[in-house]
MARROSE-138002 format. One record per residue (C-alpha): residue number from 1; x, y, z. Coordinates in nm, 2 decimals, always signed. Each point is the difference from the previous one (the first is absolute). Layout:
N
NUM / X / Y / Z
...
***
This chain:
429
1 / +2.74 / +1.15 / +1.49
2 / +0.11 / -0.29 / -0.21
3 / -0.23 / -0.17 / -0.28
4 / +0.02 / -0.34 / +0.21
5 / -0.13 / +0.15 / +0.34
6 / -0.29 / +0.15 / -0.21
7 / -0.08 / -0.34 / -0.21
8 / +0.04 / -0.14 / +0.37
9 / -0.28 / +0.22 / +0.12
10 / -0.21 / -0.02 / -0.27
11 / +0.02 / -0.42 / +0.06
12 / -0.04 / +0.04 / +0.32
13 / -0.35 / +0.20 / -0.07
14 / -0.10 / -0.28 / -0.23
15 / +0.02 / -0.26 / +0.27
16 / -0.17 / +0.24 / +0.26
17 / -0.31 / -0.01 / -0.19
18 / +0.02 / +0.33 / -0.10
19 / -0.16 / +0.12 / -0.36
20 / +0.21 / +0.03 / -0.29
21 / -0.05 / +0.32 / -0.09
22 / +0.01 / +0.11 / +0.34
23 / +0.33 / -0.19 / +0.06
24 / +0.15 / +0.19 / -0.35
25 / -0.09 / +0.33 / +0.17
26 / +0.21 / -0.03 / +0.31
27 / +0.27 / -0.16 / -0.19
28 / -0.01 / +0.27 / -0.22
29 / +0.01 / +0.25 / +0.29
30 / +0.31 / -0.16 / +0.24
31 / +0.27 / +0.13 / -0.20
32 / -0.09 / +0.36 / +0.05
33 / -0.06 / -0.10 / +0.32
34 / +0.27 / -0.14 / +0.12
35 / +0.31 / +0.19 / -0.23
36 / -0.05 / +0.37 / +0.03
37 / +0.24 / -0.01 / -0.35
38 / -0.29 / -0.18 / -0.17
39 / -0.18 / +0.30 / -0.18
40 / -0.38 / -0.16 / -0.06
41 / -0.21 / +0.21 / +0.19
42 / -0.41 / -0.15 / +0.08
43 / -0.09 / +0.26 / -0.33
44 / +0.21 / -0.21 / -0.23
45 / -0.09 / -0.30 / +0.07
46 / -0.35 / +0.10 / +0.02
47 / +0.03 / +0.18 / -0.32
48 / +0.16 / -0.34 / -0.13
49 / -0.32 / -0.19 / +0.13
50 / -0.24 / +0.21 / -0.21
51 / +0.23 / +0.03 / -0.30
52 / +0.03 / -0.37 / -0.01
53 / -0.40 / -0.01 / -0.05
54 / +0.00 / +0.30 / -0.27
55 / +0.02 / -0.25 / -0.29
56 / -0.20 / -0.09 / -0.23
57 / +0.07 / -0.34 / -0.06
58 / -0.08 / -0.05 / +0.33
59 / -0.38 / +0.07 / -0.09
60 / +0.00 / -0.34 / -0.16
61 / +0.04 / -0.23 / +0.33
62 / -0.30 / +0.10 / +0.18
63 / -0.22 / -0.02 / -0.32
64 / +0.13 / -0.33 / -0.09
65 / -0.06 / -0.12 / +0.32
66 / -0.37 / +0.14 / +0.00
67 / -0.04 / -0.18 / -0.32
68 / +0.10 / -0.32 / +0.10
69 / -0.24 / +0.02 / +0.29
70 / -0.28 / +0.09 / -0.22
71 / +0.06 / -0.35 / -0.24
72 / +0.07 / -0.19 / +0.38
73 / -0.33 / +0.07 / +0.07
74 / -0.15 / +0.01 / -0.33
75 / +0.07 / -0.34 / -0.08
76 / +0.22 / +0.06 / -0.28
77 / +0.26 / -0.27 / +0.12
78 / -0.26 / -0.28 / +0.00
79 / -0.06 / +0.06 / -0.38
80 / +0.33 / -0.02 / -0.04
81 / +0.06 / -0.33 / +0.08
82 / -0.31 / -0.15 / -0.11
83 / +0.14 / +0.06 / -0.37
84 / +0.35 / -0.14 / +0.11
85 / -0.16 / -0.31 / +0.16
86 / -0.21 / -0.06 / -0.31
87 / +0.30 / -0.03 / -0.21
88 / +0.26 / -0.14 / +0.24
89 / -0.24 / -0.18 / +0.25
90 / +0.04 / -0.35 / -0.15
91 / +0.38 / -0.06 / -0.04
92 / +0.19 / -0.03 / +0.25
93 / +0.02 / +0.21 / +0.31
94 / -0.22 / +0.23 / -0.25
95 / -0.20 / +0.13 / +0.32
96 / +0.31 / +0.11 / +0.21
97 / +0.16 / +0.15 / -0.33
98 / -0.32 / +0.22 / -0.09
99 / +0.02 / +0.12 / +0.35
100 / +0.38 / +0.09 / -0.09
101 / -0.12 / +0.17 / -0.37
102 / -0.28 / +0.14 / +0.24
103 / +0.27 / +0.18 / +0.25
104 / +0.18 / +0.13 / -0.26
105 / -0.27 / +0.16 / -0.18
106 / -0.12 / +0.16 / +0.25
107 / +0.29 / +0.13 / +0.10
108 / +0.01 / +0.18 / -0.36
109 / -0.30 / +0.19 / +0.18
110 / +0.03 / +0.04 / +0.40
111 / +0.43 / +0.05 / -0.03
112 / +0.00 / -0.12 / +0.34
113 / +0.12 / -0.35 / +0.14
114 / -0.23 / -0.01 / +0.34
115 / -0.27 / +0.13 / -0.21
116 / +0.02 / -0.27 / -0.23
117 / +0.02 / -0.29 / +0.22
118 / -0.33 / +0.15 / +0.22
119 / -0.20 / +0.02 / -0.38
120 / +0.13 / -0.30 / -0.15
121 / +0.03 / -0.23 / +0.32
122 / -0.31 / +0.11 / +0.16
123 / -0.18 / -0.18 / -0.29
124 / +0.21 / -0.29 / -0.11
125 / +0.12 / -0.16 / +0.31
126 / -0.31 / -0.12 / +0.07
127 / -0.06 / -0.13 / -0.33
128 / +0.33 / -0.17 / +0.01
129 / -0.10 / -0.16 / +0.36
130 / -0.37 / -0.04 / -0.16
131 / +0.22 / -0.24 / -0.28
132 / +0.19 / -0.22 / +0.20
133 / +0.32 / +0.20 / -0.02
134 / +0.19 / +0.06 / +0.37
135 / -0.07 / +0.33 / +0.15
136 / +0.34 / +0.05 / +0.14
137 / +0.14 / -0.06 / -0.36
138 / -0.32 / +0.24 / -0.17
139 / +0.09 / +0.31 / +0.25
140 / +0.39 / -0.02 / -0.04
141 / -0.07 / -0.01 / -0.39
142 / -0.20 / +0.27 / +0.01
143 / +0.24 / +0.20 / +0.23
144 / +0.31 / -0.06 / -0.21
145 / -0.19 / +0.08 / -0.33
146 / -0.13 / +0.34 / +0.14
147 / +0.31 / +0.13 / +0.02
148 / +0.02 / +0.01 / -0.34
149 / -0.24 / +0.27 / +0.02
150 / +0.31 / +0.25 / +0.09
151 / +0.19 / -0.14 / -0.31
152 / -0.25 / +0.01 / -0.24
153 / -0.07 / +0.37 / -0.11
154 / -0.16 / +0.21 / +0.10
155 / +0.17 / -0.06 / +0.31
156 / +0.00 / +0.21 / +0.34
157 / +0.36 / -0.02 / +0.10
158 / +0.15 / +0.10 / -0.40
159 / -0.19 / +0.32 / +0.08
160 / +0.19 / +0.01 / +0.37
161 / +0.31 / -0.11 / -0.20
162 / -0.02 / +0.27 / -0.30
163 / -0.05 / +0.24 / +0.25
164 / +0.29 / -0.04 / +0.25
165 / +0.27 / -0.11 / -0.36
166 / -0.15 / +0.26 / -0.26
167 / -0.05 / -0.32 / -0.21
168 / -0.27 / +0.04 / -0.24
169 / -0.33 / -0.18 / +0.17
170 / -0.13 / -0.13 / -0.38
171 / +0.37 / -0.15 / -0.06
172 / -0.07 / -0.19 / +0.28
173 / -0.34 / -0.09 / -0.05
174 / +0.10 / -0.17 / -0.29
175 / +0.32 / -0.16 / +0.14
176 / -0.26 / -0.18 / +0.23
177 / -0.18 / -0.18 / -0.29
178 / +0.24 / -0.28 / -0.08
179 / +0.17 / -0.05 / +0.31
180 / -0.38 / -0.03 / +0.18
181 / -0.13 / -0.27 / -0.29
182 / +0.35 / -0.18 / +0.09
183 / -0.05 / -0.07 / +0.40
184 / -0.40 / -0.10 / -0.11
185 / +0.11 / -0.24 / -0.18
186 / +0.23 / -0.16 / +0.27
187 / -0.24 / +0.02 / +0.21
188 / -0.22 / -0.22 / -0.26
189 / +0.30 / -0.19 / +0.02
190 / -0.02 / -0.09 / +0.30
191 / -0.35 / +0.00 / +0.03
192 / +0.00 / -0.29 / -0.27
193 / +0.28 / -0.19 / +0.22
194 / -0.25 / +0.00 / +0.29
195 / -0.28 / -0.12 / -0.16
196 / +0.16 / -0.32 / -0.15
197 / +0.14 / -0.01 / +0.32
198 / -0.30 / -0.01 / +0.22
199 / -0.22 / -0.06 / -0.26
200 / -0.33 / +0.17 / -0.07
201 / -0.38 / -0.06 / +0.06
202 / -0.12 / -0.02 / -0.36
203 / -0.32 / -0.11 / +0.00
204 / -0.07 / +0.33 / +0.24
205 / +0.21 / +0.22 / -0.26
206 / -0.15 / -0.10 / -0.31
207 / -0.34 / +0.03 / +0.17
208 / +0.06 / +0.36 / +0.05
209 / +0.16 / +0.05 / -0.37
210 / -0.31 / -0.16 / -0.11
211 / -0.22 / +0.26 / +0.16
212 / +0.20 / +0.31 / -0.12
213 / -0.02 / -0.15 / -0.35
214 / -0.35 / -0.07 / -0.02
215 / -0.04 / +0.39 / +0.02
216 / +0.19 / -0.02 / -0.36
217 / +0.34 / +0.17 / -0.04
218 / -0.21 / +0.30 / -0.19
219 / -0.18 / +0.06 / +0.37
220 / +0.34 / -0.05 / +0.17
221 / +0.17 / +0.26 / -0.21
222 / -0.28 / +0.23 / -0.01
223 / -0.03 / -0.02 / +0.42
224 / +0.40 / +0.09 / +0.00
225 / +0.00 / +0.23 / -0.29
226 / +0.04 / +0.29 / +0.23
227 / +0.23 / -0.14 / +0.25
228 / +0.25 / -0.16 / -0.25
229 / -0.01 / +0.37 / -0.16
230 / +0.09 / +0.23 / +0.26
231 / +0.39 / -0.08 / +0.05
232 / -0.01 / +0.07 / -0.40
233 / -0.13 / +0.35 / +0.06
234 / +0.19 / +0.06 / +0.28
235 / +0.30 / -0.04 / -0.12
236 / -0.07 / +0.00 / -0.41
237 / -0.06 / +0.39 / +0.09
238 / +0.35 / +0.05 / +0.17
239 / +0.15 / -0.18 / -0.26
240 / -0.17 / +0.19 / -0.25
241 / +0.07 / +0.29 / +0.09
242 / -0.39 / +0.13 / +0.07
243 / +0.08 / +0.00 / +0.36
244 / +0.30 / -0.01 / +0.25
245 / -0.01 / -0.21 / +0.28
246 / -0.18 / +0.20 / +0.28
247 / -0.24 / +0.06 / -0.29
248 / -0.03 / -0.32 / -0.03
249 / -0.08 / -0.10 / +0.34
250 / -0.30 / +0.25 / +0.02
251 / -0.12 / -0.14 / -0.35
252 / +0.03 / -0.32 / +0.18
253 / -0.17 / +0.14 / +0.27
254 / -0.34 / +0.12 / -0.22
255 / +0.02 / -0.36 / -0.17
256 / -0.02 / -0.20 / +0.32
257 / -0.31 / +0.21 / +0.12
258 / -0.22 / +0.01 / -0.34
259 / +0.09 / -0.41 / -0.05
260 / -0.09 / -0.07 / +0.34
261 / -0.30 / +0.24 / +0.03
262 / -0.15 / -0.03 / -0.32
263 / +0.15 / -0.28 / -0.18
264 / +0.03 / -0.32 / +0.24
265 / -0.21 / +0.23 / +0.24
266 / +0.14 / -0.20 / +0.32
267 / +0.08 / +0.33 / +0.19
268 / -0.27 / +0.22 / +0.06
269 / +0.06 / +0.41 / +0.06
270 / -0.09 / -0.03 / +0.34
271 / +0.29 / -0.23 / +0.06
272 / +0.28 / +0.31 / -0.19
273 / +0.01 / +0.19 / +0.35
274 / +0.13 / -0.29 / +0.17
275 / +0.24 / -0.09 / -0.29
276 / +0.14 / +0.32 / -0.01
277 / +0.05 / -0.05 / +0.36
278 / +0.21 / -0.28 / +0.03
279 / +0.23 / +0.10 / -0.30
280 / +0.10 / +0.34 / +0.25
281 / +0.06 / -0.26 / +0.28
282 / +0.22 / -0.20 / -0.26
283 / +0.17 / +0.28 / -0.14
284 / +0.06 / +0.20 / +0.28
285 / +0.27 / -0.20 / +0.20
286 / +0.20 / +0.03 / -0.33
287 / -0.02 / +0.38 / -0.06
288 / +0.15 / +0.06 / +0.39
289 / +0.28 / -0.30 / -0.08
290 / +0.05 / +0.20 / -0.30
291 / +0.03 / +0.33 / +0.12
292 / +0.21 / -0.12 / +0.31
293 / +0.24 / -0.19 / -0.23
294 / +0.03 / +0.25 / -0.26
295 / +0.14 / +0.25 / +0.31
296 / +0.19 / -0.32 / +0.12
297 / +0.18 / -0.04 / -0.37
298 / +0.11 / +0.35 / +0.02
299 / +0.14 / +0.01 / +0.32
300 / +0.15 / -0.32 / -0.10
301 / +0.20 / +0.16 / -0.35
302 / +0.14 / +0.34 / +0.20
303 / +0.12 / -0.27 / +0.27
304 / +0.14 / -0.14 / -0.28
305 / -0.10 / -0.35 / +0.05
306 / -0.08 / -0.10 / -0.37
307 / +0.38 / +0.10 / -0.09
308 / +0.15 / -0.21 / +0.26
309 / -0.22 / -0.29 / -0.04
310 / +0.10 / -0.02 / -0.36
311 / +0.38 / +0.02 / +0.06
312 / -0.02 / -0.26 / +0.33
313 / -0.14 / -0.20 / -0.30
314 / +0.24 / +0.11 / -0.29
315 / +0.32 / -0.08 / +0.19
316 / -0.14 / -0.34 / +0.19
317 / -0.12 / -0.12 / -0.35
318 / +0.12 / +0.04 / -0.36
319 / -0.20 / -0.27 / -0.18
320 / -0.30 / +0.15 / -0.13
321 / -0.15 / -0.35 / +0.03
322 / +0.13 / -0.04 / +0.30
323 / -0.19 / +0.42 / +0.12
324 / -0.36 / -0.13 / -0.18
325 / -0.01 / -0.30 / +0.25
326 / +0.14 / +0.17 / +0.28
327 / -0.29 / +0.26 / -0.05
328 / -0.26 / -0.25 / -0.09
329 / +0.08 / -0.19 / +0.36
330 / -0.06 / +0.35 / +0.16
331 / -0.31 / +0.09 / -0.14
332 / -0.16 / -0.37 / +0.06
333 / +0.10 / +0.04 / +0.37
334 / -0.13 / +0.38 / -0.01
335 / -0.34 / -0.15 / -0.13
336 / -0.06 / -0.26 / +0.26
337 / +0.04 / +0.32 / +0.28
338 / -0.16 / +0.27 / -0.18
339 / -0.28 / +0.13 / -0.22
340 / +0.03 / +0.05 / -0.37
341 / -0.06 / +0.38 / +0.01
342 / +0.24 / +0.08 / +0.27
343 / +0.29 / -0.19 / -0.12
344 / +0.02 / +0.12 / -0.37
345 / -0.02 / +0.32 / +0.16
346 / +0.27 / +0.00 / +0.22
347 / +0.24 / -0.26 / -0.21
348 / -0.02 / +0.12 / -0.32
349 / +0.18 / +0.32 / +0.02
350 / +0.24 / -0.19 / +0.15
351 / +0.09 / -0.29 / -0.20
352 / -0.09 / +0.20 / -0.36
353 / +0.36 / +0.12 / +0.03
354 / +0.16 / -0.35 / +0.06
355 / -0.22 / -0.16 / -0.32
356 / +0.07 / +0.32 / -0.26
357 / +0.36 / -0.01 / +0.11
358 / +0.04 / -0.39 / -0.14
359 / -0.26 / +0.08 / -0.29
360 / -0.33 / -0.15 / +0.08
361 / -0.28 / +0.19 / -0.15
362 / -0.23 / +0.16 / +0.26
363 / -0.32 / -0.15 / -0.21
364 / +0.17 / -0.32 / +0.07
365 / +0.11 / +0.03 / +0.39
366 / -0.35 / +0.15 / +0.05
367 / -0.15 / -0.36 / -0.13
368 / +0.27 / -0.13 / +0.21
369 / -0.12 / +0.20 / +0.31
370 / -0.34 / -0.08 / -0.01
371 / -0.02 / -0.37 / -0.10
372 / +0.27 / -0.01 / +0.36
373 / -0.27 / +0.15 / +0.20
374 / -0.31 / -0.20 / -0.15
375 / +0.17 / -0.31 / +0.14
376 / +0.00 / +0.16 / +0.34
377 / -0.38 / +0.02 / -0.08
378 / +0.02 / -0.35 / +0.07
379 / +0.29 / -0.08 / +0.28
380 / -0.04 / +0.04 / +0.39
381 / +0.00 / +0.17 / +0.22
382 / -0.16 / +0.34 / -0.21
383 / -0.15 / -0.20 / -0.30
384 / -0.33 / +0.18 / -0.04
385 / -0.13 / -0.25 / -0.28
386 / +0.04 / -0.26 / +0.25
387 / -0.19 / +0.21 / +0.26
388 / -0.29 / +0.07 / -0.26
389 / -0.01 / -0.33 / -0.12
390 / -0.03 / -0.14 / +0.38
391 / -0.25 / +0.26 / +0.05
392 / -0.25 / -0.15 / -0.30
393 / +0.05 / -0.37 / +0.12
394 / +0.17 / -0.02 / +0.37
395 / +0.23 / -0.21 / -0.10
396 / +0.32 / +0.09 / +0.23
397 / +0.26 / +0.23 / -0.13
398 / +0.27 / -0.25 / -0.02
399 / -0.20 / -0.27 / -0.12
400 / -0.07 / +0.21 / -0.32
401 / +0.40 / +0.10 / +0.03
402 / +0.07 / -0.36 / +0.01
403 / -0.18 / -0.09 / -0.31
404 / +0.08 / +0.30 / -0.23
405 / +0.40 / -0.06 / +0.05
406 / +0.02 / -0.19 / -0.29
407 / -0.18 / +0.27 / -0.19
408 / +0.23 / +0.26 / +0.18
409 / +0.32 / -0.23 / -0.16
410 / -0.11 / +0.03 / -0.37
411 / -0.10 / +0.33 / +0.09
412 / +0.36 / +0.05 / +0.07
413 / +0.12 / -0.19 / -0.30
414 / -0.16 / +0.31 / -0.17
415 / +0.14 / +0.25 / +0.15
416 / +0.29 / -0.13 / -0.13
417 / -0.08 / -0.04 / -0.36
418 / -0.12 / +0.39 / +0.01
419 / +0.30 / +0.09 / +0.22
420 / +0.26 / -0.14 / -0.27
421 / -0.15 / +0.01 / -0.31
422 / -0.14 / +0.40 / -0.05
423 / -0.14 / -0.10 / -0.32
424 / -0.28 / -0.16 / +0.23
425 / -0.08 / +0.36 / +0.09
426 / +0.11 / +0.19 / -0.24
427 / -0.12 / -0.18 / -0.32
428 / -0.33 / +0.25 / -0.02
429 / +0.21 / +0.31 / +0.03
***
């Protein structure tokens, strides 16, 4: 069976409806199948499936994900950006841009895009609304800022990534520092251009400055303390060496529950059950995508898909320029059909031998890879920000889709900053 006719079926899955991971099993299987030659028996590929979930890495996702549910419903992004908005609330577009500051912090702590738009627009939006600002314009703002929470470490997919590349998952924590400061502050950009565009409600903004400061920047501080500290622990112990990153995510983990028990004490223990609960339900879907597509990957490499892809490319294209945008155009078109975990699954054994064999570091194409795929976060038809962010306000899908494309360009404008110029990425390492 040729690689086409699979790829065919496994599309054709997609659009039936049927699951992911279910759809990465039987493509896995049709080969054998259907070419007795084809020597992958139902062991090896369920041997493949459990081998692909023996890894300890792996252990991080599922408690970073717990953790980032924990702060959600502890409250820990509203402290956030109550400092932020004391500083930045009075200048202009200061409220949208602490939201922005807000996004990416708490991505430092949840490492997960959807996650981060649910915490940080769940509050904010309505404050935004509550100030004058336009509600389409405050949900697509706070659905094209929490995709920085897959850029800025520690991040979900650089753990999917380091796995399936062998890339080393703190190299590319740090790589996500600069690069994730750098789109914030186009979005602020932007944000800024809006404002003096459309202008503001002032009188409402500096009303609500007014009442943050009369707490005193001492309460302020001391009311964000803990919040503003975790993504320093959590990654000031990887990059410490005291911990790697799965230990990280379950010190991350403890931190969450004791600040939210017995610090801010806006989760009670009766509530940990339910927590607990909905980070399985999270965290589940991604463990069967993950075993399916680490089965899929191998079927993939002894049909020797990853070789021929790279030589199609190779002999079609010789410009390294030329490869990186040809690869960039692929992955943004591969984000706006598919989920994060899935695709850096599948595509990067494929396209690692194409960007070694012109030179690009796999810290760097990893970057690369993931800031691709946080803009299909926020593009149709599979943009799940979008679809969380609808879900907080009701506010139709393309409405918000409408509103965050000029986000989405300087988004872009980015990607290719960090695409051709690796000291971006690579300045930390």
């Amino acid at each position: 069976m040729s690689a086409a006719i699979v790829f065919i079926l496994f599309v054709i899955c997609l659009i039936i409806a049927i699951p992911v991971s279910i759809s990465l099993g039987i493509a896995s299987v049709l080969p054998g199948v259907f070419d007795p030659s084809f020597t992958v028996s139902a062991k090896y590929i369920i041997r493949s499936m459990f081998g692909g979930l023996d890894s300890f890495p792996l252990l991080a996702v599922p408690m970073f994900v717990l953790s980032g549910i924990v702060m959600a419903k502890g409250g820990i992004s509203r402290k956030l950006f109550d400092v932020f908005a004391y500083f930045m609330g009075n200048l202009t577009a200061g409220m949208p841009c602490a939201v922005i500051v807000t996004c990416l912090f708490y991505g430092a702590i949840s490492g997960s895009a959807p996650a981060t738009v649910a915490a940080v627009g769940s509050m904010t939006i309505p404050i935004l609304v509550e100030l004058g600002y336009d509600k389409v314009f405050s949900t697509a703002i706070v659905a094209v800022a929490g995709g920085l929470g897959v850029i800025i470490p520690p991040s979900i997919p650089f753990i999917m990534f380091g796995m399936a590349s062998g890339a080393s998952v703190s190299d590319l924590f740090l790589a996500g520092i600069i690069p994730g400061i750098l789109i914030g502050l186009l979005l602020m950009v932007y944000a800024i251009y809006h404002c003096r565009r459309y202008g503001e409600d002032k009188e409402k903004i500096r009303a609500a400055v007014l009442t943050l400061r009369k707490k005193g920047l001492f309460c302020v501080l001391k009311e964000s303390f803990f919040a503003l500290l975790s993504p320093v622990i959590i990654l000031g112990c990887i990059y410490s060496g005291v911990a790697s990153p799965t230990e990280a995510a379950v010190i991350s983990v403890f931190y969450a529950l004791i600040v939210s028990l017995f610090v801010y004490k806006s989760i009670r223990l009766q509530e940990i059950w339910a927590i607990a609960v909905e980070s399985i339900r999270t965290f589940t879907p991604i463990l069967f995508i993950l075993a399916a597509s680490t089965a899929f990957s191998r079927v993939l490499t002894l049909m020797q898909i990853p070789q021929s892809v790279s030589s199609f490319i190779l002999s079609n294209f010789s410009n390294p320029t030329l490869i990186l945008i040809v690869v960039n155009i692929f992955l943004l078109l591969v984000g706006m059909v598919m989920d994060t975990t899935p695709a850096i699954l599948i595509l990067t054994p494929i396209l690692m031998p194409v960007i070694t064999s012109i030179g690009v570091d796999p810290v760097h194409f990893g970057v690369i890879m993931v800031v691709n795929l946080a803009i299909g976060f926020v593009t149709p038809p599979i943009g799940v920000n979008l679809f969380v962010a609808s879900s907080l306000t009701d506010v139709p899908v393309m409405e918000i889709a409408g509103k965050a494309m000029p986000m989405i360009a300087f988004f872009l404008g980015a990607l290719l900053l960090i695409t051709f110029v690796p000291e971006i990425t690579l300045f930390f390492l």
